[in-house]
C-alpha positions as CSV (number, residue, x, y, z in Angstrom):
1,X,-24.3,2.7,24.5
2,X,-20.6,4.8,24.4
3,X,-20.5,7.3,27.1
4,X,-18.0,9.0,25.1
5,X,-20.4,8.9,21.7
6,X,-23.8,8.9,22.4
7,X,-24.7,7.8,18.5
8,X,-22.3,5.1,18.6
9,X,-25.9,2.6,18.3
10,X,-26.5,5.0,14.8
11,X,-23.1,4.8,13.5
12,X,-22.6,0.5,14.1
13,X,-20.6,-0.7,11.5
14,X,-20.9,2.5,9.2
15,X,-17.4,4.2,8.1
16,X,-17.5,7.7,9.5
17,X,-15.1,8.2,6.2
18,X,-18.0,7.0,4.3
19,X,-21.2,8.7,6.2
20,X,-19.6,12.2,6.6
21,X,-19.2,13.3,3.0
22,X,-22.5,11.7,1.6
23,X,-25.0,13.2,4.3
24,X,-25.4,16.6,3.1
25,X,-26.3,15.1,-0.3
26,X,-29.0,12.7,1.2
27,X,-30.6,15.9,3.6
28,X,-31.1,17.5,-0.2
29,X,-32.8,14.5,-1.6
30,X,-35.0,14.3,1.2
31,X,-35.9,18.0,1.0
32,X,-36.8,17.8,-2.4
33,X,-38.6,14.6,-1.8
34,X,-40.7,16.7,1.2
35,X,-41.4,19.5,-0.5
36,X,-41.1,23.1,0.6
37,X,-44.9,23.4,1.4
38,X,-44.2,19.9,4.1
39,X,-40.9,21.6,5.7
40,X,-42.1,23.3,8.2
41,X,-44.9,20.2,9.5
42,X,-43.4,19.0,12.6
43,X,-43.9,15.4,12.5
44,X,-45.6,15.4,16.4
45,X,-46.5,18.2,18.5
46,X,-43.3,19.5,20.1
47,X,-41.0,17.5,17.8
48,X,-38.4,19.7,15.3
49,X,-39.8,19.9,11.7
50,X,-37.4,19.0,8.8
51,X,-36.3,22.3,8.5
52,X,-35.2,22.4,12.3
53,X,-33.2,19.4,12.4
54,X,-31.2,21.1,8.8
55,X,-30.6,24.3,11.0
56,X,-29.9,22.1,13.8
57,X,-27.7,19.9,11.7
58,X,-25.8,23.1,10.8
59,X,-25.0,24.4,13.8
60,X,-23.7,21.2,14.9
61,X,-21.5,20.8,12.2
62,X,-20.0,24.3,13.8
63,X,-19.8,23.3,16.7
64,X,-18.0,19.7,15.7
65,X,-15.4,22.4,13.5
66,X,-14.6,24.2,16.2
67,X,-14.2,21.1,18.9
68,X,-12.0,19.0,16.3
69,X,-9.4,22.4,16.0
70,X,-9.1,23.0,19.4
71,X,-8.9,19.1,20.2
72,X,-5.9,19.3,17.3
73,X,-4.5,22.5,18.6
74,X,-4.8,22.6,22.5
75,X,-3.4,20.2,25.2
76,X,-5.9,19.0,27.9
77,X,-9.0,20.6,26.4
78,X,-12.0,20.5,28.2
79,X,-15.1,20.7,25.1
80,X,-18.2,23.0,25.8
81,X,-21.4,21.7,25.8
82,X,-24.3,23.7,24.0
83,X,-28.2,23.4,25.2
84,X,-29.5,22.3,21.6
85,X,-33.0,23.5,22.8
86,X,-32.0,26.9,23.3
87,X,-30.1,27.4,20.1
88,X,-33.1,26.3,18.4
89,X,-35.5,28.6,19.4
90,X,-33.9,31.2,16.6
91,X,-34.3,28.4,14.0
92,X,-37.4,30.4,12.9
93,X,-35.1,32.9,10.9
94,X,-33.2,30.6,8.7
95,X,-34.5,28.5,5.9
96,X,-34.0,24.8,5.3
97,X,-32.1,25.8,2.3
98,X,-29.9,28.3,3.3
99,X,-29.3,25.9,6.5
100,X,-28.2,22.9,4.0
101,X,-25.8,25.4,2.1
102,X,-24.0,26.0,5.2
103,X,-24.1,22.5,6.6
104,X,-22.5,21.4,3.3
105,X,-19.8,24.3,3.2
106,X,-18.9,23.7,6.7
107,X,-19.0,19.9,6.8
108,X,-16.8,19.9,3.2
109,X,-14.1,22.6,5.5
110,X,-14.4,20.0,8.3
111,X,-13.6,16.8,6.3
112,X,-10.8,18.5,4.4
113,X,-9.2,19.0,7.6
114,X,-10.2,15.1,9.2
115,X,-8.7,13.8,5.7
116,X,-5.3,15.8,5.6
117,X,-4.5,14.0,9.3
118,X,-2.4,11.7,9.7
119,X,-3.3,8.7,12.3
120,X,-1.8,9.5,15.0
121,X,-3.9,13.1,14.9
122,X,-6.8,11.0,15.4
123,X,-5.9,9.4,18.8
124,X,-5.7,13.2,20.5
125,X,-7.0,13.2,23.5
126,X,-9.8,15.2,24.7
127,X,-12.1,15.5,27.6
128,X,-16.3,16.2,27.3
129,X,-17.3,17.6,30.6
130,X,-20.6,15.2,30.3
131,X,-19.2,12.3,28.5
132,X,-15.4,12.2,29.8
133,X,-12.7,11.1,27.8
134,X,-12.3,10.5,24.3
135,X,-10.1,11.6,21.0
136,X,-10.0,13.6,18.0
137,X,-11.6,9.8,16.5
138,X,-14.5,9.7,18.7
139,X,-15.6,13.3,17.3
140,X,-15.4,12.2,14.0
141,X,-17.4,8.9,14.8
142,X,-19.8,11.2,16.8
143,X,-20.5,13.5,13.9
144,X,-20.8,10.3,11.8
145,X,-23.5,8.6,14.4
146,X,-25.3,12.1,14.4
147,X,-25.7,12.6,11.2
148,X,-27.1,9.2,10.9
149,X,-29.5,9.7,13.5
150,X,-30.9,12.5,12.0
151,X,-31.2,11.5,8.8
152,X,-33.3,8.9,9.9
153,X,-35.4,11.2,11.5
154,X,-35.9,13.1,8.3
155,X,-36.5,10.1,6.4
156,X,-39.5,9.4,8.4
157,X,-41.0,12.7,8.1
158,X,-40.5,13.1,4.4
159,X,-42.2,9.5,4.4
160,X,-45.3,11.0,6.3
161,X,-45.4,14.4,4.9
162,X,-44.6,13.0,1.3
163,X,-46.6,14.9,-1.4
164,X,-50.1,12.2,-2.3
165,X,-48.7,10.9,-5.2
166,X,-45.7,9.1,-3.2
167,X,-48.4,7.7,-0.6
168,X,-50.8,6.5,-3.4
169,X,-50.6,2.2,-2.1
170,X,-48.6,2.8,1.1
171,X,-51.4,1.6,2.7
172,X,-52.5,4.9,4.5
């Protein structure tokens, strides 16, 4: 596993050009395909529900914004780290919805910016106080191997929390 990108096993041989602008599109099929009675089922005891990883997947996608300006904009920046646990114990006010609509408007802001770059933007250097070194690229490849991640993660709850008619033959 990349120090520098934890989801670097996720992202493989994916295009972070390719995975970026279709995920908020697949978190909506999947949220129609759950169901807004199954959104708020966590899948175990402890584990997020889908709507938690879409509020979670929305404040990441802030915090990815705000780390690829100042990686653009500062020299020798040092990134924050955030304690995803504690910034998810207010995901109880925001709807899965509401948390896609940002996600979306942020990530389509965010890839606006990533596209208008030219090459050499993407070799910026950067430090991550946990992670060390790495560039404006392995941001990018991070949101790319995150996204992934989580969308697999919502792609098996939406497979067990599927409405009845989707599990009729499954073998359940």
């Amino acid at each position: 596993m990349s120090k520098e990108n934890p989801y670097a096993p996720f992202l493989g041989d994916h295009e972070p050009l390719k995975v970026l602008p279709a995920t908020a599109r697949k978190i909506e099929a999947i949220l129609e395909e759950l169901g807004a009675e199954r959104v708020d089922q966590p899948p175990h005891p402890g584990k997020w529900c889908a709507r938690e990883i879409v509020c979670h997947f929305a404040d990441c996608e802030i915090v990815f914004g705000f780390r690829l300006r100042q990686t653009l904009s500062e020299s020798h920046h040092i990134l924050q780290p955030f304690d995803q646990e504690k910034w998810a114990a207010h995901y109880s006010s925001y709807g899965a919805l509401d948390a896609l609509s940002t996600f979306h408007a942020v990530r389509s802001w965010n890839l606006a910016l990533i596209l208008s770059l030219p090459a050499e933007a993407h070799t910026k250097p950067v430090v991550h106080p946990e992670r060390g070194p790495m560039t404006f690229q392995t941001i990018v490849e991070t949101m790319a191997g995150h996204d992934l991640n989580h969308l697999r993660q919502l792609e098996s709850i939406a497979k067990r929390f599927a409405p009845e008619k989707s599990a009729v033959g499954m073998g359940e």
